[in-house]
ZATORDO-815021 format. One line per 3 residues: number of its first residue (from 0); their letters; for each residue z, x, y of N, C-alpha, C. Coordinates in Angstrom, 2 decimals. Layout:
REM residues N
NUM	A	Z X Y Z X Y Z X Y ~ ...
This chain:
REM residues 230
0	XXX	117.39 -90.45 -7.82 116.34 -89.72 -8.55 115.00 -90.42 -8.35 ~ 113.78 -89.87 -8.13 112.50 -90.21 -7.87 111.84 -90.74 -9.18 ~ 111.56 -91.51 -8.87 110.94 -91.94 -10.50 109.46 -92.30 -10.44
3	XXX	108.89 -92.28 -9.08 107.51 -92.51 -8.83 107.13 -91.54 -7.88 ~ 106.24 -90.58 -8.07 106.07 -88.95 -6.92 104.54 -89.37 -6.85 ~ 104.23 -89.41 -5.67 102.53 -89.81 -5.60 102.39 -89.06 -4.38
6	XXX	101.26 -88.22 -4.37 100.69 -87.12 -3.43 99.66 -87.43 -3.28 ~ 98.83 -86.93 -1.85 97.64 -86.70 -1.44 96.38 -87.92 -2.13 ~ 97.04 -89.19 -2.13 96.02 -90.04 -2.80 94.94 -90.77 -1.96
9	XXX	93.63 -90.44 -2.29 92.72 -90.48 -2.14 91.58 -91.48 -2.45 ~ 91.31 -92.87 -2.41 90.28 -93.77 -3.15 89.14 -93.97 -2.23 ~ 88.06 -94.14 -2.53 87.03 -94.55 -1.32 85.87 -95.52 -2.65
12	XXX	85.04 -96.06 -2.12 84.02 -96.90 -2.21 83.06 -96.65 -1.87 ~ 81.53 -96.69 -2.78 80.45 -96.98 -1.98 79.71 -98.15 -1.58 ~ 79.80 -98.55 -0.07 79.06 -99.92 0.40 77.82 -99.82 0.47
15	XXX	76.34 -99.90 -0.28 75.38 -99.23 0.58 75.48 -97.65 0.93 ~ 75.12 -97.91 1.55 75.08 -95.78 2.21 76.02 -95.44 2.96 ~ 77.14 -96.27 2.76 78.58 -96.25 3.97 79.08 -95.61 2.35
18	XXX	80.41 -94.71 2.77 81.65 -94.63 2.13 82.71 -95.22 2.89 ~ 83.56 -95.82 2.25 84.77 -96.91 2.62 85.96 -96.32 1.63 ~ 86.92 -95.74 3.25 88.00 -95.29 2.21 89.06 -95.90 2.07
21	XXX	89.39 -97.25 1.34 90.66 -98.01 0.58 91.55 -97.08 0.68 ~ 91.84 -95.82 0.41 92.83 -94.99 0.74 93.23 -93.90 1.12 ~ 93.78 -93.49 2.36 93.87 -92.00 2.94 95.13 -91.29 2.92
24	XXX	95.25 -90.36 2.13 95.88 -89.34 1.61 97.26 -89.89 1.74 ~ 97.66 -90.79 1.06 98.80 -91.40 0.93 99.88 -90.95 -0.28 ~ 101.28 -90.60 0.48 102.23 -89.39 -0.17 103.48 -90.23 -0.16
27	XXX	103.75 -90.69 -1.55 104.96 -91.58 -1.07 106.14 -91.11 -2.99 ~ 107.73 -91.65 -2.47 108.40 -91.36 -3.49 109.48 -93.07 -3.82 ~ 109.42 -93.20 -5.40 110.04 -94.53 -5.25 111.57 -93.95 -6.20
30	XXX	112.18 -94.80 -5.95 113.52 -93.72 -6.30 113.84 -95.13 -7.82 ~ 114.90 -94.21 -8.22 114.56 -95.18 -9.18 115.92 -96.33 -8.98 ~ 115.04 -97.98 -9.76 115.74 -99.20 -9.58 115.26 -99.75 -8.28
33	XXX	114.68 -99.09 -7.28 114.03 -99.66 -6.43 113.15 -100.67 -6.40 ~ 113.36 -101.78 -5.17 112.06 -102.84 -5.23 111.49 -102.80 -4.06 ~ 110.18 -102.48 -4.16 109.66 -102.03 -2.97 108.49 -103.10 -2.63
36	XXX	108.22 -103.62 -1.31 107.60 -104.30 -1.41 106.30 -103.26 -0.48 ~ 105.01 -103.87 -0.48 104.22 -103.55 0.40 103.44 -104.17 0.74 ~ 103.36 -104.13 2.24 102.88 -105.30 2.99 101.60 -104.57 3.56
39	XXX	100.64 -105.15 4.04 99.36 -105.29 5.39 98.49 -106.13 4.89 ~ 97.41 -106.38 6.25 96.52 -107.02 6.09 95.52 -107.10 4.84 ~ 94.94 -107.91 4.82 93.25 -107.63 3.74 92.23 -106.53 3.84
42	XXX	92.30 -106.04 3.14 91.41 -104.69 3.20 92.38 -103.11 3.44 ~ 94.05 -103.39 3.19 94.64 -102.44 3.65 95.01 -101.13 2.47 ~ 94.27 -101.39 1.45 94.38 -100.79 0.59 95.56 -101.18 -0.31
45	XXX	96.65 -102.44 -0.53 97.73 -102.61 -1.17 97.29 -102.73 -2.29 ~ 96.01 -103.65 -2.89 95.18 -103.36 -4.54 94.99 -102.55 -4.97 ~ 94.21 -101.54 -4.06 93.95 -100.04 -4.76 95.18 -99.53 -5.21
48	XXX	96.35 -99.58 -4.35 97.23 -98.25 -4.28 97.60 -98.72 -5.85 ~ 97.92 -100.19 -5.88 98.40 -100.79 -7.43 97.48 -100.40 -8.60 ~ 95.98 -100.56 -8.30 95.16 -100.04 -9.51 95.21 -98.51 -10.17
51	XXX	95.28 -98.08 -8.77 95.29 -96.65 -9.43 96.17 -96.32 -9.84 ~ 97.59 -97.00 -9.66 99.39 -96.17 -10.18 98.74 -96.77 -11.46 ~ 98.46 -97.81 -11.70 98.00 -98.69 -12.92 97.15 -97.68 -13.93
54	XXX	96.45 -96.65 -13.62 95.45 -96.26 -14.24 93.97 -97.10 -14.33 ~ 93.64 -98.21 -13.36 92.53 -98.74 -13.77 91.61 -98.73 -12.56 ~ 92.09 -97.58 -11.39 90.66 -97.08 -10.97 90.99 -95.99 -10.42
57	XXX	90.03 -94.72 -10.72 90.33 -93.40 -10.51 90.64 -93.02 -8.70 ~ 91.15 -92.26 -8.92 91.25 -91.67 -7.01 90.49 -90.35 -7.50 ~ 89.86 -90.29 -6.05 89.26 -88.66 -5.69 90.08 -87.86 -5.54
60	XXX	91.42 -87.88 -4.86 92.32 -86.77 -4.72 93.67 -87.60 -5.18 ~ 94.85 -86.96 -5.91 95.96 -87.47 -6.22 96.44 -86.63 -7.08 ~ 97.87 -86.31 -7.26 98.89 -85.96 -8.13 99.67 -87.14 -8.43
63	XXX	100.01 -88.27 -9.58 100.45 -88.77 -10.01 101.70 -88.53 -10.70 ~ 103.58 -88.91 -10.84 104.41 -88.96 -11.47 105.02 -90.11 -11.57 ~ 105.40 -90.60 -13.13 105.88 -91.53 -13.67 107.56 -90.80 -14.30
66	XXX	108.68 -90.80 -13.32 109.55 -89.72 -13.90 108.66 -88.49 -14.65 ~ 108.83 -87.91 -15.83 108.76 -86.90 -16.14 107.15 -86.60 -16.50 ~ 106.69 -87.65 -16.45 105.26 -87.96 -16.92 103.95 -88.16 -15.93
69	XXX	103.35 -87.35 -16.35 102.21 -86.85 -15.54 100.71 -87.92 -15.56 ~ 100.50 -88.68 -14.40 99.60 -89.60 -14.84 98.17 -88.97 -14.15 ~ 98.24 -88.75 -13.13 96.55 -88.07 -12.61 96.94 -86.65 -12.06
72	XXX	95.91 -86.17 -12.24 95.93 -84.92 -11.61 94.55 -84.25 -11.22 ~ 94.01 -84.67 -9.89 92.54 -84.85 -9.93 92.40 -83.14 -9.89 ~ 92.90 -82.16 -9.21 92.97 -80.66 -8.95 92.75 -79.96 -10.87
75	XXX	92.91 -80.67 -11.87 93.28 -80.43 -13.12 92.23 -81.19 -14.01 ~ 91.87 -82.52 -13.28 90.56 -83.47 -14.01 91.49 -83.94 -15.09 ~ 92.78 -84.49 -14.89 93.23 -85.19 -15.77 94.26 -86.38 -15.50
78	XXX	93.96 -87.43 -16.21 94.08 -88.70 -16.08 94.66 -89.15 -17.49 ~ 96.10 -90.16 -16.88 96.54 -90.68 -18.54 96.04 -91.64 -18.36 ~ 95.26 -92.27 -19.74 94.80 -93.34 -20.55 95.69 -94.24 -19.94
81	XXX	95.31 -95.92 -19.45 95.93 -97.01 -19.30 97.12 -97.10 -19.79 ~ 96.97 -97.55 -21.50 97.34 -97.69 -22.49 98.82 -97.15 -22.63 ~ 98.70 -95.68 -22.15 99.77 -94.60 -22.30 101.14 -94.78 -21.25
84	XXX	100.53 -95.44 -19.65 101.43 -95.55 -19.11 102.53 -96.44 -19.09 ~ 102.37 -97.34 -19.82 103.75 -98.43 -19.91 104.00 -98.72 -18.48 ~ 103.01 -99.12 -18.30 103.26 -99.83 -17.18 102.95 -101.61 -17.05
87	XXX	103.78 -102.36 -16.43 103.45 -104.09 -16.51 102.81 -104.33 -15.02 ~ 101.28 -105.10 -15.65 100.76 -105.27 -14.39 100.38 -106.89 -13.90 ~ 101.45 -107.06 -13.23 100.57 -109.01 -12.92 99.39 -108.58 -11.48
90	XXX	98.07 -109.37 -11.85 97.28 -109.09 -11.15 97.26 -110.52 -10.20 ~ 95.81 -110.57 -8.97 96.12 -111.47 -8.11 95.60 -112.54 -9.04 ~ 94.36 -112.77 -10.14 94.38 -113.88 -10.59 95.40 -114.00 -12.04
93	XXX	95.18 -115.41 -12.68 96.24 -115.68 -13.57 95.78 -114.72 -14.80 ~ 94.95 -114.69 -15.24 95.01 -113.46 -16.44 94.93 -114.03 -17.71 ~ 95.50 -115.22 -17.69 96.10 -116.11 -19.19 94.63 -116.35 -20.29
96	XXX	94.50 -115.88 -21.16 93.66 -116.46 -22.67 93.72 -118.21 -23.06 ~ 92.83 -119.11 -21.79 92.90 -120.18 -22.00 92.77 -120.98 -23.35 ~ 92.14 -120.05 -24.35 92.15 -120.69 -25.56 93.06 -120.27 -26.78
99	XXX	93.96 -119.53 -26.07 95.50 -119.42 -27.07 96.71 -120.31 -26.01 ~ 97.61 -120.81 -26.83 99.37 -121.27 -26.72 99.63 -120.29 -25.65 ~ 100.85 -120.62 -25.24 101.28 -120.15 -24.54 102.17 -118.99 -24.83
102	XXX	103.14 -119.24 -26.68 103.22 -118.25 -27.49 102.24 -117.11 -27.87 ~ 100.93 -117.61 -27.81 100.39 -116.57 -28.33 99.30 -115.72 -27.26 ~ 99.78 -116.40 -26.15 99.36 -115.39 -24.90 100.09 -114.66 -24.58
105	XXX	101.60 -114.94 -25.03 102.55 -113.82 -24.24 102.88 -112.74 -25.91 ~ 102.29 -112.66 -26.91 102.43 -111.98 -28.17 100.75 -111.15 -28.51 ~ 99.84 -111.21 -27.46 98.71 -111.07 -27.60 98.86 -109.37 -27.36
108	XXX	98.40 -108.70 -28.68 98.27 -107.38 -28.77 99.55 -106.58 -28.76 ~ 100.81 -107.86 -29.62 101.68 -106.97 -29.63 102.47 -107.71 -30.94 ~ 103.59 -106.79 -31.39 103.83 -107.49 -32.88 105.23 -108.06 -32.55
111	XXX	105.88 -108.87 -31.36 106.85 -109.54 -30.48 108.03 -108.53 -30.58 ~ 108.06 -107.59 -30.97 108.99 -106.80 -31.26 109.48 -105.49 -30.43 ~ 109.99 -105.51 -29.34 110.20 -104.60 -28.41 111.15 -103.52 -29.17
114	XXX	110.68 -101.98 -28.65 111.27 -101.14 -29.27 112.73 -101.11 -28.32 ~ 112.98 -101.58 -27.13 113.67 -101.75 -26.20 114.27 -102.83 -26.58 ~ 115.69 -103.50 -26.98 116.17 -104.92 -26.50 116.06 -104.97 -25.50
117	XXX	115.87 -104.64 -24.27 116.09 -105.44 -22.58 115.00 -106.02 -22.73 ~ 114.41 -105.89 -23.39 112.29 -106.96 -23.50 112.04 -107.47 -24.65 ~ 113.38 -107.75 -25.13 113.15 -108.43 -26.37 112.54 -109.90 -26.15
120	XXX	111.93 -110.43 -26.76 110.59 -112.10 -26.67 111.88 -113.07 -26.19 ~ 112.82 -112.93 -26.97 114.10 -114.00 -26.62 114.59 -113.74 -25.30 ~ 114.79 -112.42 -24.78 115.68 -112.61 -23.75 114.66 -112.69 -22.71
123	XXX	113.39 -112.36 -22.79 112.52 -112.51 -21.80 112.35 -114.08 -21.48 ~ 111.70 -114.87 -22.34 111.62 -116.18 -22.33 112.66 -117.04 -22.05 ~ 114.05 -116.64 -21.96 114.95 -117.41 -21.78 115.24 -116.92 -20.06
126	XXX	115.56 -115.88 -20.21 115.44 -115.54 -18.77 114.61 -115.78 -17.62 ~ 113.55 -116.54 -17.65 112.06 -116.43 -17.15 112.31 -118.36 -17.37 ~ 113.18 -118.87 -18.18 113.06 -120.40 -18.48 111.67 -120.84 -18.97
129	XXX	111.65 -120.29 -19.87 109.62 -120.78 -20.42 109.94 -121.15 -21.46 ~ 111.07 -120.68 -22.29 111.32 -120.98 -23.76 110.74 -122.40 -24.41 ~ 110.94 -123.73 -23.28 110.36 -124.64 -23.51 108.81 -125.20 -23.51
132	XXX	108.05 -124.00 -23.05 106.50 -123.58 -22.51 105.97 -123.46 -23.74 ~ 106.06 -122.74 -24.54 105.59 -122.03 -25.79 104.79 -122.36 -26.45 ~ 104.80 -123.87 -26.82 104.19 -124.36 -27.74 103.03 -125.13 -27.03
135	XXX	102.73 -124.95 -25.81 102.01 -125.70 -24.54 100.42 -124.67 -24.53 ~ 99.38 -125.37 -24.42 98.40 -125.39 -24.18 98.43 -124.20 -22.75 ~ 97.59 -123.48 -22.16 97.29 -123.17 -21.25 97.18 -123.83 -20.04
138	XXX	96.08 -124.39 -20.57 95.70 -125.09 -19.16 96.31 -126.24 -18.97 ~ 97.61 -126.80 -19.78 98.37 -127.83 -19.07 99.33 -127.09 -18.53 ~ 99.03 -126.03 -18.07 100.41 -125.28 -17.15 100.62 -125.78 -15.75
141	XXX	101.36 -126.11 -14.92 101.60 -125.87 -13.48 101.30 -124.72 -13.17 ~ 100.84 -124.52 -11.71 100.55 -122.95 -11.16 101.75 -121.87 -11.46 ~ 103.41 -122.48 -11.01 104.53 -121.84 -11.03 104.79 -121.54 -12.43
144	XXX	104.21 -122.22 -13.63 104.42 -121.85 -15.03 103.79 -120.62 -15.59 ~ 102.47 -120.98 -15.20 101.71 -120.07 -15.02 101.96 -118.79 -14.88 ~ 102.54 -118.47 -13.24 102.91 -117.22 -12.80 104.20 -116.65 -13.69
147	XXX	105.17 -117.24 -13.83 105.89 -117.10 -14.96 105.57 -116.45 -16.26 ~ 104.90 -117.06 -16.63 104.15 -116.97 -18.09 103.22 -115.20 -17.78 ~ 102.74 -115.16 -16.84 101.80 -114.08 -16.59 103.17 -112.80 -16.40
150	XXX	103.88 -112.94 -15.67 105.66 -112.29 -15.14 106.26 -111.64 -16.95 ~ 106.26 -112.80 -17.49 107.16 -112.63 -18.84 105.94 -111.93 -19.55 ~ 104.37 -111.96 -19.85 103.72 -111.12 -20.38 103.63 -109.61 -20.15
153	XXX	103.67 -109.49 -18.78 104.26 -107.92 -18.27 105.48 -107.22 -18.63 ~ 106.55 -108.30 -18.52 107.99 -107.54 -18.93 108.11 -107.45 -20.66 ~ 106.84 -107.94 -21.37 107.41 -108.11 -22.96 106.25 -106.45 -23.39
156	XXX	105.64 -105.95 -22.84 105.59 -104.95 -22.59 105.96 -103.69 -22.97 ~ 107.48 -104.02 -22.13 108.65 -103.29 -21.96 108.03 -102.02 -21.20 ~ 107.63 -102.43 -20.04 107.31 -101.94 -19.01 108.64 -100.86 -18.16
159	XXX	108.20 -99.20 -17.76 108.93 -98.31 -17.06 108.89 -98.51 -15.88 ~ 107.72 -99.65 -15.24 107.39 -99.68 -14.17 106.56 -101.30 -13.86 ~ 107.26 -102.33 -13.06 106.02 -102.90 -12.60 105.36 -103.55 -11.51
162	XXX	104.37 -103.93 -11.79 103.51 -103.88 -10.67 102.98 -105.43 -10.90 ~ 102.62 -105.73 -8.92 103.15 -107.25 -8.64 101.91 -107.27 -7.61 ~ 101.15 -107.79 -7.85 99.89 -108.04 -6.66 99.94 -109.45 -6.14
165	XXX	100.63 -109.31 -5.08 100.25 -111.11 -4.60 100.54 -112.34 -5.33 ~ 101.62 -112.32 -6.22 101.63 -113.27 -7.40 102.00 -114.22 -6.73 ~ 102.06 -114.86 -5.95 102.94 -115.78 -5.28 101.87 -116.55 -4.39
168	XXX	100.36 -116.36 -4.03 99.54 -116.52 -3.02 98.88 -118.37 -2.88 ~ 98.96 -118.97 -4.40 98.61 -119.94 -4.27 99.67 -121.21 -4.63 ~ 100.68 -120.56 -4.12 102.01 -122.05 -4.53 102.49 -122.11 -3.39
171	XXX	103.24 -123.47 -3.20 103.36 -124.38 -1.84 105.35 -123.66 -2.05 ~ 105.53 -123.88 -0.74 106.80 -122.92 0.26 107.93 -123.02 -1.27 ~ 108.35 -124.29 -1.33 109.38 -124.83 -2.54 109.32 -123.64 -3.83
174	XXX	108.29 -123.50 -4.32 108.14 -123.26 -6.11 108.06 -121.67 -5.52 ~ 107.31 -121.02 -3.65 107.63 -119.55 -4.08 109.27 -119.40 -4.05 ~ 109.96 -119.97 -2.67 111.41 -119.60 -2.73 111.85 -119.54 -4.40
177	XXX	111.79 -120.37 -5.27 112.39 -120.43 -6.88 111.84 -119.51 -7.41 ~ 110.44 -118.67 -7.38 109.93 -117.36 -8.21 110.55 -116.42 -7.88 ~ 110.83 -116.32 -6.14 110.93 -115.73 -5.16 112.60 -115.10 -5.94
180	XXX	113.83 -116.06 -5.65 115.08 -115.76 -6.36 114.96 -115.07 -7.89 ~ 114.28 -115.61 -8.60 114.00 -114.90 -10.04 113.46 -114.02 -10.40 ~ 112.52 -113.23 -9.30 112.14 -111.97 -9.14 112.97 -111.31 -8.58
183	XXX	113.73 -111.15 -7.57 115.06 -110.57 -7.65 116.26 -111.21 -8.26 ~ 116.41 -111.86 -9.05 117.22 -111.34 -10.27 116.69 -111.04 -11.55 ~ 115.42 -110.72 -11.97 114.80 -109.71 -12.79 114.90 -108.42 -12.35
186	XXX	114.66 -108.08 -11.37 115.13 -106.66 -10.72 116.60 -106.15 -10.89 ~ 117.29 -107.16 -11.10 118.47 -106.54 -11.09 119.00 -107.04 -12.68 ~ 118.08 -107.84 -13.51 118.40 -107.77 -14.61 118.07 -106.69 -15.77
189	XXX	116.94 -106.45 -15.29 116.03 -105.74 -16.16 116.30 -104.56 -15.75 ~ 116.86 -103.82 -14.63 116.73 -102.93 -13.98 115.82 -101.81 -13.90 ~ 114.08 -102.06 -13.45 113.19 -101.37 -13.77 112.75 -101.44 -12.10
192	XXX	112.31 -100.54 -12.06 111.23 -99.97 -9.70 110.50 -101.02 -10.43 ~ 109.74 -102.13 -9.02 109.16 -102.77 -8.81 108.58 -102.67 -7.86 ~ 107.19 -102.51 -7.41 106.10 -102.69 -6.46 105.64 -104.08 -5.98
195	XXX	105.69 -104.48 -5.37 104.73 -105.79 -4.76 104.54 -106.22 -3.87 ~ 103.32 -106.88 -4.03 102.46 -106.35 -2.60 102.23 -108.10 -2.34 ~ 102.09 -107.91 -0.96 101.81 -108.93 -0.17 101.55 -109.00 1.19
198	XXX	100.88 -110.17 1.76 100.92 -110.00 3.61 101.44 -110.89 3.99 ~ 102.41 -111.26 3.04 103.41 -112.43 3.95 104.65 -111.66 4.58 ~ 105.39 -110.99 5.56 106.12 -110.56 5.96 107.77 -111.75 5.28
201	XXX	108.17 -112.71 5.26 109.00 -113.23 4.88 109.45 -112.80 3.33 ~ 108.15 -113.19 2.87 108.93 -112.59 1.27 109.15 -111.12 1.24 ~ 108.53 -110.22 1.69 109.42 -108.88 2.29 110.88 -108.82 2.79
204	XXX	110.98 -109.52 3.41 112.35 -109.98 3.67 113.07 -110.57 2.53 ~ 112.83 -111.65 1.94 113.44 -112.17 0.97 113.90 -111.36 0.12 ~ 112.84 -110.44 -0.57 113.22 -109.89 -2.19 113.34 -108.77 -2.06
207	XXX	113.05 -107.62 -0.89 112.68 -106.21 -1.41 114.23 -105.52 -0.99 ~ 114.14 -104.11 -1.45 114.90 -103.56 -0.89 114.31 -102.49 0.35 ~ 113.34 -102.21 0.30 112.27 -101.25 0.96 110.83 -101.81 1.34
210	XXX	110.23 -101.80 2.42 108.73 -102.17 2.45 108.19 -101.05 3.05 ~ 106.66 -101.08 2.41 105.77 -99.84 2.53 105.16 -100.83 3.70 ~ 104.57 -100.19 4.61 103.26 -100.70 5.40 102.32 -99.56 5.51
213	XXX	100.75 -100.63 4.95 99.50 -100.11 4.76 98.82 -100.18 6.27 ~ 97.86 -99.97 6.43 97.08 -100.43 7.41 95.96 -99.27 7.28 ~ 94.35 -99.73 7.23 93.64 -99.19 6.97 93.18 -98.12 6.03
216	XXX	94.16 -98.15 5.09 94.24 -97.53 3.85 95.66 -96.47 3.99 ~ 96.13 -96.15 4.80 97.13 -95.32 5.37 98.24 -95.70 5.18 ~ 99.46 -94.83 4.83 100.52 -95.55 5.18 101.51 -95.15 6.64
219	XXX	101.80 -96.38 7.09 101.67 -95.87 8.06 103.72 -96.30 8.88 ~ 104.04 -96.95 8.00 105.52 -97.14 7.95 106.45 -97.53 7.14 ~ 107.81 -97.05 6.76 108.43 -97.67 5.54 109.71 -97.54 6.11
222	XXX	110.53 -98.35 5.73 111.83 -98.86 5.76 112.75 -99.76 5.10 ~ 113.51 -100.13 5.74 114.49 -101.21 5.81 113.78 -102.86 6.25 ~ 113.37 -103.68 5.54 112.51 -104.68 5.87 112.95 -104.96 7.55
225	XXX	113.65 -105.50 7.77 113.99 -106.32 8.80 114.13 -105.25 10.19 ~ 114.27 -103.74 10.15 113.64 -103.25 10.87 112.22 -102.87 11.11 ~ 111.72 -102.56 10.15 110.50 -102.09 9.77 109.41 -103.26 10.14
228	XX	109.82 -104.47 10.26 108.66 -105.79 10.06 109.02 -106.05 11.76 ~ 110.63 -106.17 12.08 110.86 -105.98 13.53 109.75 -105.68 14.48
């Protein structure tokens, strides 16, 4: 069953008196429980495609589906509110409220109480190994705590969907392989479609079950990693 239906999507930019189109009419379906990774270069549109499923930057042309739920519909001029989509978004920087705990960054704008047990504060934090983090300052985090900490703020959520930009870009080979394993077994714990994007071809390999390839805003191949990157 399709649980992500995205049509005719459309983003562009103005540079100056150039238009720059981040994305060309890109038509894709994510089925559900899927982990999809998506790979290309810089500038290939893999941010946009994430902002806009995200709701946090409009496309010129698009039909949006979240399973049964209707998120853009530019032909209609309608767009769901951020807020509405339940969606978990780790972005490329850390995100973290340096002047709250580490408890009270991952409880920030929420009353710890998932209407869902699979995102309950306990099983997230234990699962994620932060439980011992909590009471820790921000900025005495390690980078890998960090990303963690940013990971477990998305899933407490209780996110239908989430979304993974590059989280992995500034840690040395060791600490990604260890995120690397615990993001696929969150995928298969949590059992929620996962997006994430990257231009490292290996961790495509490592974690996904599917990779999209971008290139110039287009998509322009998807598969089976290890053929597809082939």
């Amino acid at each position: 069953m399709s649980i992500i239906s995205l049509r005719n999507l459309t983003k562009t930019y103005q540079m100056g008196d150039s238009t720059v189109h981040a994305l060309r009419s890109v038509s894709l379906d994510v089925e559900q429980g899927e982990f999809v990774t998506i790979i290309g270069p810089s500038g290939s549109g893999k941010t946009s495609l994430l902002e806009v499923i995200a709701g946090l930057r409009r496309p010129e042309t698009a039909r949006i589906c979240l399973d049964d739920q209707l998120f853009d519909d530019t032909v209609r001029g309608y767009s769901l509110p951020v807020r509405l989509r339940k969606i978990g978004y780790v972005p490329q920087d850390d995100s973290l409220f340096p002047h709250l705990s580490v408890r009270q960054n991952l409880l920030y704008g929420t009353d710890g109480k998932s209407k869902r047990d699979t995102f309950s504060f306990d099983r997230v934090t234990s699962f994620l190994q932060i439980t011992s983090l909590l009471g820790r300052n921000v900025g005495s985090l390690s980078r890998g705590e960090n990303q963690r900490i940013v990971i477990a703020r998305a899933l407490l959520s209780a996110p239908r969907l989430l979304l993974l930009d590059e989280p992995l870009t500034a840690l040395h080979a060791s600490l990604k392989t260890t995120i690397l394993r615990q993001l696929r077994s969150l995928h298969h714990e949590f059992g929620i479609p996962m997006l994430y994007v990257t231009h490292d071809p290996a961790e495509a390999t490592e974690i996904c079950q599917e990779v999209l390839i971008l290139e110039c805003g287009r998509l322009i191949s998807r598969g089976n990693p290890l053929e597809v990157l082939s």
